[in-house]
C-alpha positions as CSV (number, residue, x, y, z in Angstrom):
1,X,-47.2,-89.1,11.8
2,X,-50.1,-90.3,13.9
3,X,-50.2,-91.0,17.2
4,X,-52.8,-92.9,19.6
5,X,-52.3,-93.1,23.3
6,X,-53.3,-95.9,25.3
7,X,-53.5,-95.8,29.0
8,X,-54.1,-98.9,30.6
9,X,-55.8,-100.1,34.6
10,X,-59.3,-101.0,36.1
11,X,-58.4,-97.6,38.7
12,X,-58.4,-95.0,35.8
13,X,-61.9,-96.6,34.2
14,X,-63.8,-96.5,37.8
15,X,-62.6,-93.5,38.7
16,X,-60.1,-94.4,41.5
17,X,-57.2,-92.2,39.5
18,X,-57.1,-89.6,36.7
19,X,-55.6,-90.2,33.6
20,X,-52.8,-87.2,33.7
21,X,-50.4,-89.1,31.7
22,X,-52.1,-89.0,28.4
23,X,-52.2,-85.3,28.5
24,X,-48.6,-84.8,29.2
25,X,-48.0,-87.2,26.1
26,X,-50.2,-85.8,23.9
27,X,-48.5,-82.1,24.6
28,X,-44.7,-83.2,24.5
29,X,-45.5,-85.5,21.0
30,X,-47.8,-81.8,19.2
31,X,-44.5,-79.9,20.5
32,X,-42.1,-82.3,18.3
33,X,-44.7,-82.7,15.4
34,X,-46.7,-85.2,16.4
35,X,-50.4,-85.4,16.3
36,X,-52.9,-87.8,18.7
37,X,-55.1,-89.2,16.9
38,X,-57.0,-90.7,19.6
39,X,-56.7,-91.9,23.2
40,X,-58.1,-94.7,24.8
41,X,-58.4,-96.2,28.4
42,X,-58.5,-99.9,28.8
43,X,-59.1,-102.4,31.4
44,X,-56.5,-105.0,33.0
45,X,-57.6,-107.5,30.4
46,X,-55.3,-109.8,27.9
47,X,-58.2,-109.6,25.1
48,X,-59.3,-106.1,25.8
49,X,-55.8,-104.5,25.2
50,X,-54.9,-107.0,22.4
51,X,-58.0,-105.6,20.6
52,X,-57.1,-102.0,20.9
53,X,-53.4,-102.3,20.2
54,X,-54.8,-104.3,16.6
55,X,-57.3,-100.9,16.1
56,X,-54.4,-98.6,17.0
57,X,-52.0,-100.2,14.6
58,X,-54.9,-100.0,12.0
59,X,-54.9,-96.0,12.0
60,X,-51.9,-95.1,13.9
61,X,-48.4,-95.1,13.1
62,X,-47.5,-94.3,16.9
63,X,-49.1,-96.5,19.6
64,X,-48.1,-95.0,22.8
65,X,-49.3,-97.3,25.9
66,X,-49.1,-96.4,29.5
67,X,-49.8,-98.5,32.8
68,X,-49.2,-102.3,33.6
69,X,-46.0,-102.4,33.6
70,X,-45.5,-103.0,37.3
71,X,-44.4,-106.2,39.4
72,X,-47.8,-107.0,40.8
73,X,-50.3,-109.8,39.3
74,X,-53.0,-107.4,37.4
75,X,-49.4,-105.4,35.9
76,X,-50.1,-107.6,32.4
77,X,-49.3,-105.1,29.7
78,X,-45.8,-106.5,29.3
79,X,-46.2,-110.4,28.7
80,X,-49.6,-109.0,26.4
81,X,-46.9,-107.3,24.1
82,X,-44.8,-110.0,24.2
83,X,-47.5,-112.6,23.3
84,X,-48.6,-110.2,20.7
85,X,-45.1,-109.6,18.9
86,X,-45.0,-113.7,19.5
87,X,-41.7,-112.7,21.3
88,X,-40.0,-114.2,24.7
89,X,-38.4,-112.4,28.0
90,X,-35.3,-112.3,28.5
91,X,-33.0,-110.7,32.0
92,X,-31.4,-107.8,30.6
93,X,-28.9,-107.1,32.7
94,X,-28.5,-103.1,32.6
95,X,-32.3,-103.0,34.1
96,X,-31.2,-105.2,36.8
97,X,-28.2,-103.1,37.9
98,X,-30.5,-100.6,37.9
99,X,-33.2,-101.9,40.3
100,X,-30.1,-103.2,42.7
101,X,-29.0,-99.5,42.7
102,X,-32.1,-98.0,43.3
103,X,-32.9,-101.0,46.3
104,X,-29.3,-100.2,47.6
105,X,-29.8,-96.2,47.7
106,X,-33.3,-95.8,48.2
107,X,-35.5,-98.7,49.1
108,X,-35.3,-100.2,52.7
109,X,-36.6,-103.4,51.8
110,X,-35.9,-106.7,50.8
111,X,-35.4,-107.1,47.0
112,X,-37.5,-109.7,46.1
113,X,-38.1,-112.0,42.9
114,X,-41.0,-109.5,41.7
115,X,-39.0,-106.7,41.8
116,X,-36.7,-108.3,40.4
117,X,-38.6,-110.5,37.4
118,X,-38.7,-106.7,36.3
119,X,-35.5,-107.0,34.6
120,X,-37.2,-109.5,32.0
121,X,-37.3,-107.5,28.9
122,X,-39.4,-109.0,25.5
123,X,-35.8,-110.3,23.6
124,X,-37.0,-108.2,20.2
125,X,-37.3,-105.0,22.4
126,X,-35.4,-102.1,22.4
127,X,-35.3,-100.8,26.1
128,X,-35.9,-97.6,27.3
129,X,-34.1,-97.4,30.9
130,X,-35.8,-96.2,33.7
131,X,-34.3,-94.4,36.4
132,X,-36.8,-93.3,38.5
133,X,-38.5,-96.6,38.9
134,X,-37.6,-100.8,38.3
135,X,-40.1,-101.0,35.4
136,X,-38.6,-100.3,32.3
137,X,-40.0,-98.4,28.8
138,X,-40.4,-101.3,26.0
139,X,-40.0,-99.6,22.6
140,X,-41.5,-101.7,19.7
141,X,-41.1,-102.0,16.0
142,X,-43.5,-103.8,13.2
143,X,-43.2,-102.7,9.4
144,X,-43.7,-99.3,9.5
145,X,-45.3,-98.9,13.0
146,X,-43.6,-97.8,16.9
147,X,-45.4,-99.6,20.0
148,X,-44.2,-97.8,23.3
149,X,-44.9,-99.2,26.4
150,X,-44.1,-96.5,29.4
151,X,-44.5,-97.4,33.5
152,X,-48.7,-95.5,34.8
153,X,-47.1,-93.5,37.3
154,X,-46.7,-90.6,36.0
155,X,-42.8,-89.2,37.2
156,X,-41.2,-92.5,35.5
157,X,-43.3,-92.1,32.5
158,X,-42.3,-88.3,32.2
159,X,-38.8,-89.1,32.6
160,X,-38.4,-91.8,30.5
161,X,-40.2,-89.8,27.6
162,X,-38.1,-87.3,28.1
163,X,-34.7,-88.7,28.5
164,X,-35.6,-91.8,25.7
165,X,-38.3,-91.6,23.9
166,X,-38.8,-88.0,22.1
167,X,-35.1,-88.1,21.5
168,X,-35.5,-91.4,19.3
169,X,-38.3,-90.3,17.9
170,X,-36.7,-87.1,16.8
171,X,-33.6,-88.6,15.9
172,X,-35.3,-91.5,13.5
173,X,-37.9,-89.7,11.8
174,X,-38.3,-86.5,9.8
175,X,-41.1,-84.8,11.6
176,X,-43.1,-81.7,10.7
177,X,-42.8,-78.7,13.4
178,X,-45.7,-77.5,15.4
179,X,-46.4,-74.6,17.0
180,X,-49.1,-73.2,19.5
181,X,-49.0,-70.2,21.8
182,X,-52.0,-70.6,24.1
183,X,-53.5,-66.9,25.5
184,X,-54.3,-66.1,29.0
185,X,-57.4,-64.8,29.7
186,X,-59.6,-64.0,33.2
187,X,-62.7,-61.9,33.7
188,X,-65.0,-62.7,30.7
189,X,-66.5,-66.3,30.0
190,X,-66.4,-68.1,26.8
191,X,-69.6,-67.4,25.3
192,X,-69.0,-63.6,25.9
193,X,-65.3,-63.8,24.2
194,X,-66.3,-65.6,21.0
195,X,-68.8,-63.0,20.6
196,X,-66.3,-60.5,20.8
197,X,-63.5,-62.3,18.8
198,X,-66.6,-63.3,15.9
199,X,-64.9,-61.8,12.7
200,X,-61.4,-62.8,14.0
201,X,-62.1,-66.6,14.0
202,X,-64.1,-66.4,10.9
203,X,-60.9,-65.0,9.7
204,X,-58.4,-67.2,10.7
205,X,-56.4,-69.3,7.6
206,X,-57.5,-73.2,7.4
207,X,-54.6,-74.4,8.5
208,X,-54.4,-72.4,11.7
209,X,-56.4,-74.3,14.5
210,X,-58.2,-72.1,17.2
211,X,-59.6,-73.4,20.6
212,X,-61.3,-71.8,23.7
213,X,-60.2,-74.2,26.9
214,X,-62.5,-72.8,29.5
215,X,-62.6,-73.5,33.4
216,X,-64.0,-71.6,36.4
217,X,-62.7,-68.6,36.8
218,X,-60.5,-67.6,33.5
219,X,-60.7,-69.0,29.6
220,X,-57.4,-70.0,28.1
221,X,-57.2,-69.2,24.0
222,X,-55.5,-72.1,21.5
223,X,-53.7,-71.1,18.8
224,X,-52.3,-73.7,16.9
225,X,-50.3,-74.7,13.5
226,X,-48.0,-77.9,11.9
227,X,-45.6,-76.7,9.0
228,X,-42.5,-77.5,7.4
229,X,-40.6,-74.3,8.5
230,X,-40.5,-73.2,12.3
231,X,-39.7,-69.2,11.8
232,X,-42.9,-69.4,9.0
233,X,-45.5,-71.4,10.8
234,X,-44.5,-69.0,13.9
235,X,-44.8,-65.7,12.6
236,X,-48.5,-67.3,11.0
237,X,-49.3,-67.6,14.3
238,X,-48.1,-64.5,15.3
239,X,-49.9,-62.2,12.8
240,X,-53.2,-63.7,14.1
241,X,-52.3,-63.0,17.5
242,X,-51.4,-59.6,16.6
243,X,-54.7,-58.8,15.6
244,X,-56.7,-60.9,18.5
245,X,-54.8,-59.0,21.4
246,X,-56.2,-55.7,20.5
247,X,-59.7,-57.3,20.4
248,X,-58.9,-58.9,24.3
249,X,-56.7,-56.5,25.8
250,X,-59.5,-56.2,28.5
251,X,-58.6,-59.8,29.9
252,X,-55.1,-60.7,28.4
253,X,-53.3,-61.8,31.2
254,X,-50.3,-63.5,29.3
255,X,-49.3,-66.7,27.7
256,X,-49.1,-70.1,29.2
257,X,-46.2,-71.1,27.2
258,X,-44.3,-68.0,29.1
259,X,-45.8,-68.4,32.4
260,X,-48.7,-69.1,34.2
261,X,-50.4,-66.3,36.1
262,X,-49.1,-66.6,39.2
263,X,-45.2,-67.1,37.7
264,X,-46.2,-63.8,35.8
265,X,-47.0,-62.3,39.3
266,X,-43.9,-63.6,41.1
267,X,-42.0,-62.0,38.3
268,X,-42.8,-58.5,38.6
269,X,-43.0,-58.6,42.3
270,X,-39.2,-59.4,42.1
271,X,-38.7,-57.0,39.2
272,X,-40.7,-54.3,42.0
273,X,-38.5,-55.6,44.8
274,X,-41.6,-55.9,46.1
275,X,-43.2,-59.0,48.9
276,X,-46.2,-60.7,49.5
277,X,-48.1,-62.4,52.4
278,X,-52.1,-64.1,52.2
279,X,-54.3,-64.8,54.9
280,X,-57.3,-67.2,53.5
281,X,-60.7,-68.5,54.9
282,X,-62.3,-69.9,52.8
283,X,-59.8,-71.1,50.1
284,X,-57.9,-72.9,52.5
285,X,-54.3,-72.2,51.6
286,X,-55.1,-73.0,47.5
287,X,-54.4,-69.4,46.9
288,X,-51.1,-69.5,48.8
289,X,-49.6,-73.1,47.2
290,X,-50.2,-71.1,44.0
291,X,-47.2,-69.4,44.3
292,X,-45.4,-71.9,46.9
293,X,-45.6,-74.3,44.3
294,X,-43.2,-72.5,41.3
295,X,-39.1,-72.8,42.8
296,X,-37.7,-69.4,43.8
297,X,-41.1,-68.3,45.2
298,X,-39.3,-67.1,48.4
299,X,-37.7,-64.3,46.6
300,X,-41.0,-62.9,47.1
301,X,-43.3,-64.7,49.2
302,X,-43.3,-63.8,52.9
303,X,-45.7,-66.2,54.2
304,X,-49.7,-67.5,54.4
305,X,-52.1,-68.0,57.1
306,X,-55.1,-70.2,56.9
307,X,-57.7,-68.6,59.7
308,X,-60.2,-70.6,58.8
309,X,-62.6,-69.9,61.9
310,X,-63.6,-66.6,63.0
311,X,-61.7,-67.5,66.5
312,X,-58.6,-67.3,64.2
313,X,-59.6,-64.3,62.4
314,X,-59.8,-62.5,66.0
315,X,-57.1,-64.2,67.5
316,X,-54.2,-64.0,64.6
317,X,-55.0,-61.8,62.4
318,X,-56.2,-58.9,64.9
319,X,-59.7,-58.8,63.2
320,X,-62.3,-56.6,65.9
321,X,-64.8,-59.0,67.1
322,X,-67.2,-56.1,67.1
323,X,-66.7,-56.0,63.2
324,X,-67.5,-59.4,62.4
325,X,-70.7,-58.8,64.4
326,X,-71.7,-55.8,62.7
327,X,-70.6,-57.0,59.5
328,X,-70.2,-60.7,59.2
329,X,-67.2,-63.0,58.9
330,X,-68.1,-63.0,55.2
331,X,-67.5,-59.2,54.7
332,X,-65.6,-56.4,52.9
333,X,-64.7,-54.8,56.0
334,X,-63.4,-57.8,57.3
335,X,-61.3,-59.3,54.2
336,X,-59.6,-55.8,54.4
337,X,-59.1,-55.9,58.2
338,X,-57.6,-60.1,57.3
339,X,-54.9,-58.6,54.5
340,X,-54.2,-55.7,56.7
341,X,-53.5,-58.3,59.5
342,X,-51.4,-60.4,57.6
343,X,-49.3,-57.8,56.2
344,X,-48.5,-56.6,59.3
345,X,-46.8,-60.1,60.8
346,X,-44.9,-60.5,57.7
347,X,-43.8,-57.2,57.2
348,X,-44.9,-57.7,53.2
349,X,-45.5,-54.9,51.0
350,X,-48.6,-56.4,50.1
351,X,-51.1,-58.8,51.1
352,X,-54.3,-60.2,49.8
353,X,-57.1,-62.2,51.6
354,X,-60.1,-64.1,51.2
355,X,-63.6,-65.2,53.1
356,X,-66.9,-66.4,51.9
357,X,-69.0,-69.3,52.2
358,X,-67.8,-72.4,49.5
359,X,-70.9,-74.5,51.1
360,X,-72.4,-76.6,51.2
361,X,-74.0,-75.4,54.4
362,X,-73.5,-72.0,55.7
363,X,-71.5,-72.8,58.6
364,X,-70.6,-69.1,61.0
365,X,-72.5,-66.9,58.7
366,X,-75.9,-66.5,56.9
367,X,-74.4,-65.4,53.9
368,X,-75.1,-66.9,50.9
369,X,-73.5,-69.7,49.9
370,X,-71.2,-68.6,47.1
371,X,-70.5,-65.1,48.7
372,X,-66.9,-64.4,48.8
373,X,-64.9,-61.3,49.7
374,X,-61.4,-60.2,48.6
375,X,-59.2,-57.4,49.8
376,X,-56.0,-56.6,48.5
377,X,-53.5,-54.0,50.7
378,X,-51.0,-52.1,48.7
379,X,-48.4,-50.0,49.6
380,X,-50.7,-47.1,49.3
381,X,-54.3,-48.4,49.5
382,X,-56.7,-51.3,50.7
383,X,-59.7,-52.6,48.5
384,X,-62.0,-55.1,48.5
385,X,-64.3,-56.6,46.4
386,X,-67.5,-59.2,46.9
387,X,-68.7,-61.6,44.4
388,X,-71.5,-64.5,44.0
389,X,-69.6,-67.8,42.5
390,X,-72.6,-69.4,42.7
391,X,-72.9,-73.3,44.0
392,X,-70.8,-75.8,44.2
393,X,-67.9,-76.2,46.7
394,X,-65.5,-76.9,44.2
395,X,-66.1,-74.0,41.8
396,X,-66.4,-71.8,44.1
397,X,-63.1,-72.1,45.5
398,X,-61.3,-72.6,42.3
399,X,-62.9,-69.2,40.9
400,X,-62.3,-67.4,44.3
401,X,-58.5,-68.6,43.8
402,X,-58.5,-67.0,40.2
403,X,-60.6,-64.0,40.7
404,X,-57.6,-62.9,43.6
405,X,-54.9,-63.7,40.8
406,X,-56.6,-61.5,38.3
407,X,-57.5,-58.5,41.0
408,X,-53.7,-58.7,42.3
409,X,-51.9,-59.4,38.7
410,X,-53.7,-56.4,37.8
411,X,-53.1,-54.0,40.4
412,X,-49.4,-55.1,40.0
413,X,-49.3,-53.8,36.6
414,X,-51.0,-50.7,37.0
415,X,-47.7,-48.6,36.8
């Protein structure tokens, strides 16, 4: 089965928003068998969409369209689908006990006609209830063809493919099963890895699909397959990874399906019995909302401390003013004298901390814009290291954030 994903809105084709939604499709429909064909973004125009939704149906056999759905003028996607399926609305009365409900627990305003004009459903539909929102999913069927229509913002959409659509879909058709395990790897860039990994891609069978997904910092590793049988297409996959780890073992962090790097940390500091605590300069509390953001992150997380000016560093943290002088905010001595600070007001076993200069000017020191120290304070030791992460605000602090993960994930696993 084929599937194309269509989002829909003027915001996502100028820029205002980013299209998150057709990435969270695409992966939920590979994981039950299904393949994207394409996606596309359209404007909030009648002919525009009618003319995709005729190409789609063309080459797809699933035509998955997101956005437009909502109570406001430009929200057209529903009464295109109905003009398309030469269909009428009608008030279906299970969507409007919903919206009541949700106005009567959770909205403290009046209900008005818009809100309320939701519940008219196209009469040939099959609904797909939403119960995080008042727009509901609109679930299609022409010959052999599924149209899905699913609410833009982005927790109705997830919940109403979760809780409606993927079940139907598995329920009605007899899908092939896919499987990917996707390899976690940080301190080596792309071009270096597939170097290194030549004769193992070369290697690989045709109907194994292998993909580098690179970003700053770290280089994720695709490994993908679609099969009749689940336990064969796995251990396919497997094998292959079997003899790729050897060739990585360098960089392997983990797998993404398992956990992401800092889940991965969390784990074993809980496993150690072991806490953590971050002070941060110049990464501005990304490093800490790392781990903040994963549920049960309090089993080992102390605490964070943005000390963003050197008044802070002094004043908080207990950083000699006499060493930033000597040294510079943007030192070794000093990221070791931040963690060692930190540690010490939350009592943590360890503690990691950052400074540099993310640019774009150089602000309370004349280091180099891209400079960026780390220190790390054990149980038994403090260390630091300094890198160059170039220009470029952004990329510098995303790789500062990931450089700490990989220096503390692998200190962690030393023993």
């Amino acid at each position: 089965m084929k599937a194309e994903i269509i989002t829909i809105g003027d915001e996502i084709l100028i820029g205002q928003i980013i299209d998150s939604n057709s990435a969270h499709i695409a992966n939920e429909l590979f994981n039950i068998g299904i393949e994207v064909f394409q996606i596309s973004s359209v404007s909030d125009d009648k002919e525009h969409i009618i003319e995709t939704i005729k190409n789609a149906e063309k080459c797809s056999d699933l035509i998955i369209l997101t956005g437009g759905l909502g109570p406001t003028n430009d929200d057209i996607t529903k009464s295109v689908l109905t003009e398309y399926f030469n269909d009428t609305l009608i008030e279906n009365e299970d969507v409007l006990l919903n919206i009541k409900n949700i106005w009567k627990k959770h909205i403290k305003q009046p209900l008005l006609k818009v809100n309320l004009d939701q519940a008219l459903v196209p009469s040939r539909s099959i609904v797909l209830m939403n119960y995080m929102g008042s727009a509901p999913g609109i679930w299609y069927e022409k010959r052999s063809k599924i149209f899905i229509a699913l609410p833009g913002v982005p927790t109705e959409m997830k919940s109403i493919l979760e809780l409606e659509v993927l079940p139907k879909l598995i329920s009605t058709f007899d899908l092939p099963v896919a499987v990917k395990k996707t390899i976690l790897t940080y301190g080596l860039g792309e071009s270096m890895i597939a170097k290194r990994i030549n004769d193992w891609e070369n290697g690989l069978p045709k109907s194994i699909k292998f993909a580098y997904l690179p970003s700053l910092g770290r280089v994720r590793l695709r490994i993908s397959s679609i099969g009749i049988n689940r336990n064969e297409v796995a251990n396919k996959i497997e094998s292959e990874i079997q003899k790729l780890l050897p060739l990585i073992s360098d960089i392997f962090v983990g797998f993404e399906e398992d956990n992401s790097i800092e889940k991965i940390i969390g784990s074993q500091l809980v496993k150690l019995n072991k806490t953590l605590s971050i002070a941060e300069s110049c990464s501005g509390g990304g490093l800490a909302a790392k781990f903040t953001a994963n549920p049960g992150s309090s089993k080992f997380f102390k605490g964070g401390m943005v000390a963003y000016d050197t008044k802070s560093k002094i004043r908080i943290l207990g950083v000699n003013p006499n060493l930033i002088s000597e040294q510079s905010v943007v030192s070794l001595k000093v990221a070791e004298s931040m963690a060692i600070g930190v540690k010490k007001i939350f009592s943590s076993d360890y503690a990691i901390s950052t400074t540099g200069n993310a640019g774009p000017t150089k602000g309370e020191s004349d280091t180099d814009i891209g400079n960026v120290c780390i220190a790390i304070v054990t149980p038994e030791k403090v260390f630091s290291r300094q890198f160059s992460f170039g220009t470029g605000r952004e990329r510098v602090l995303t790789k500062t954030i990931n450089m700490a993960l990989t220096l503390f994930q692998r200190e962690i696993f030393k023993n």
